[in-house]
C-alpha positions in Angstrom: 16.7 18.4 10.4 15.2 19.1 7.0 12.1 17.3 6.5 9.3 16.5 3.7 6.8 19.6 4.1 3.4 18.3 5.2 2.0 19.3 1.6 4.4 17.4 -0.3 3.8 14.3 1.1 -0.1 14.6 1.3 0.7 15.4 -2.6 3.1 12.0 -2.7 0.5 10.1 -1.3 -3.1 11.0 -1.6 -5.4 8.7 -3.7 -2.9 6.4 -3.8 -2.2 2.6 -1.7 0.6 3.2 0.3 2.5 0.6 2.2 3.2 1.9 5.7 6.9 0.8 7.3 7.5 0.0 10.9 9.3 3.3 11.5 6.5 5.6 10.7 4.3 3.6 12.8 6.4 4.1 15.7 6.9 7.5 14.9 3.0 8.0 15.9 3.0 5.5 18.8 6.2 6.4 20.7 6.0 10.9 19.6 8.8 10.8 18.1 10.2 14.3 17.2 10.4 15.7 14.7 8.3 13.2 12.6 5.2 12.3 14.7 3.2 14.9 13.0 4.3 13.8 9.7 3.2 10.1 10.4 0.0 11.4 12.0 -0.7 13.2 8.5 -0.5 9.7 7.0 -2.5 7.9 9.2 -5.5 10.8 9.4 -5.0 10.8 5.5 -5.7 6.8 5.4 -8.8 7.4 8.2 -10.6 9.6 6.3 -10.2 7.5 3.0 -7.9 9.6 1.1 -5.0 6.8 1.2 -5.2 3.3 1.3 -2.8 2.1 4.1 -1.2 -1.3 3.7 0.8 -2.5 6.9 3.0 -5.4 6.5 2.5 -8.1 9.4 6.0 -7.7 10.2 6.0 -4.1 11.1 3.2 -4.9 13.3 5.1 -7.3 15.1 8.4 -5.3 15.2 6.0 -2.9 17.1 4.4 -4.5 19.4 8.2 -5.3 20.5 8.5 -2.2 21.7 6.4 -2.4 24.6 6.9 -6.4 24.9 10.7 -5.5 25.8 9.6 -3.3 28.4 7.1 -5.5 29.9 3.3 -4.1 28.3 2.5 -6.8 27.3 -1.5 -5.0 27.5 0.0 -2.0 25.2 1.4 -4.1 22.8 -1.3 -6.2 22.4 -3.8 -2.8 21.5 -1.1 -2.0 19.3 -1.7 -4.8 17.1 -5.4 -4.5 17.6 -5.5 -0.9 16.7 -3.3 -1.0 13.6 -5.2 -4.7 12.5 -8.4 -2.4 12.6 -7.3 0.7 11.1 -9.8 1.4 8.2 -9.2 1.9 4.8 -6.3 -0.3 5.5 -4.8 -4.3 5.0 -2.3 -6.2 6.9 -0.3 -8.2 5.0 0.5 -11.6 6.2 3.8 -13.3 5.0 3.1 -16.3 3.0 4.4 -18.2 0.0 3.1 -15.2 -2.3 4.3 -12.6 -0.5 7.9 -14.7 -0.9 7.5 -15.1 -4.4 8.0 -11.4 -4.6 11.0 -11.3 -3.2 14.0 -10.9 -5.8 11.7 -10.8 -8.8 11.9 -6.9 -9.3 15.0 -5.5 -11.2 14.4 -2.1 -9.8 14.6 -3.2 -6.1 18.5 -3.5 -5.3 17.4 -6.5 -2.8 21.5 -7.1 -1.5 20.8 -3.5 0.3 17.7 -4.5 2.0 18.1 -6.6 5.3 16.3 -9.9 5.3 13.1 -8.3 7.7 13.0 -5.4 5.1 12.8 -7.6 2.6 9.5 -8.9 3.9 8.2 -5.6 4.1 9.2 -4.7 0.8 7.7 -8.0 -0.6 4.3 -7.0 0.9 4.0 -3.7 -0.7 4.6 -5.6 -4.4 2.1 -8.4 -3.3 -0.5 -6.0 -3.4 0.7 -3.6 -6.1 1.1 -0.4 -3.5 1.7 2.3 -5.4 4.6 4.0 -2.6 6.4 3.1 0.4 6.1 5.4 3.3 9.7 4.8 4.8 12.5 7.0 6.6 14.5 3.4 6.8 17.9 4.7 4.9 18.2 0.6 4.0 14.8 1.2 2.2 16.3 4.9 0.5 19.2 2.8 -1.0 17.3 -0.1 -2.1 14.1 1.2 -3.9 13.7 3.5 -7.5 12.9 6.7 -5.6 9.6 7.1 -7.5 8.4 4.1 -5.4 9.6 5.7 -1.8 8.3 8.6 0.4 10.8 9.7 2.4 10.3 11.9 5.7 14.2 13.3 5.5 15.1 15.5 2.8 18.6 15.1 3.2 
């Protein structure tokens, strides 16, 4: 698998608010190969203060599902905790201004996004992120690729 090299994507990201999707996150939590090490660049990267990491409340919850489907309920619940206290970082709840965004940017092609991505995607304009951190292929087809950082190269 070809991936983004650590150094381009601390390049594609650093000094800049990046909106964080539910698949990196699990990346981290669950190790997933061969991109855990990628994601934790981007979450070391937002801990020291060289990013600003926006999390949209629904990747938090899709999540925390993880562990709720398997019955840790106690590991899902520090999941939310630690990612709601991450510094240098904002959750985004979903309310009527985070809707407003949805459909209102002619660059997004919003018919490829699926309504839950949509949400995400709607948080990151609500608070004028400058990139998405996404290895969703939904997200790849939907956004102008100067808006995306994607892991695969492919």
């Amino acid at each position: 698998m070809n991936t983004i090299t650590p150094s381009a994507l601390k390049k594609a990201i650093k000094g800049k608010k990046v909106l964080i999707d539910t698949n990196i996150i699990i990346y981290l939590t669950d190790s997933v190969k061969p991109y855990e090490h990628l994601s934790r660049l981007v979450f070391n990267l937002i801990e020291a203060g060289e990013v600003y990491g926006l999390f949209s409340a629904v990747s938090i919850a899709e999540v925390m599902q993880g562990p709720l489907k398997k019955g840790l309920n106690d590991k899902a619940a520090d999941v939310k905790k630690y990612l709601l206290n991450f510094p240098n970082s904002f959750c985004q709840m979903i309310d009527s201004e985070v809707l407003e965004q949805i459909g209102i940017n002619n660059q997004i092609k919003w018919q490829k996004l699926r309504t839950i991505d949509s949400l995400i995607v709607a948080s990151a304009l609500n608070n004028s992120a400058d990139k998405i951190v996404s290895n969703d292929l939904h997200f790849k087809k939907a956004l102008p690729k100067d808006q995306i950082v994607y892991f695969d190269r492919t």
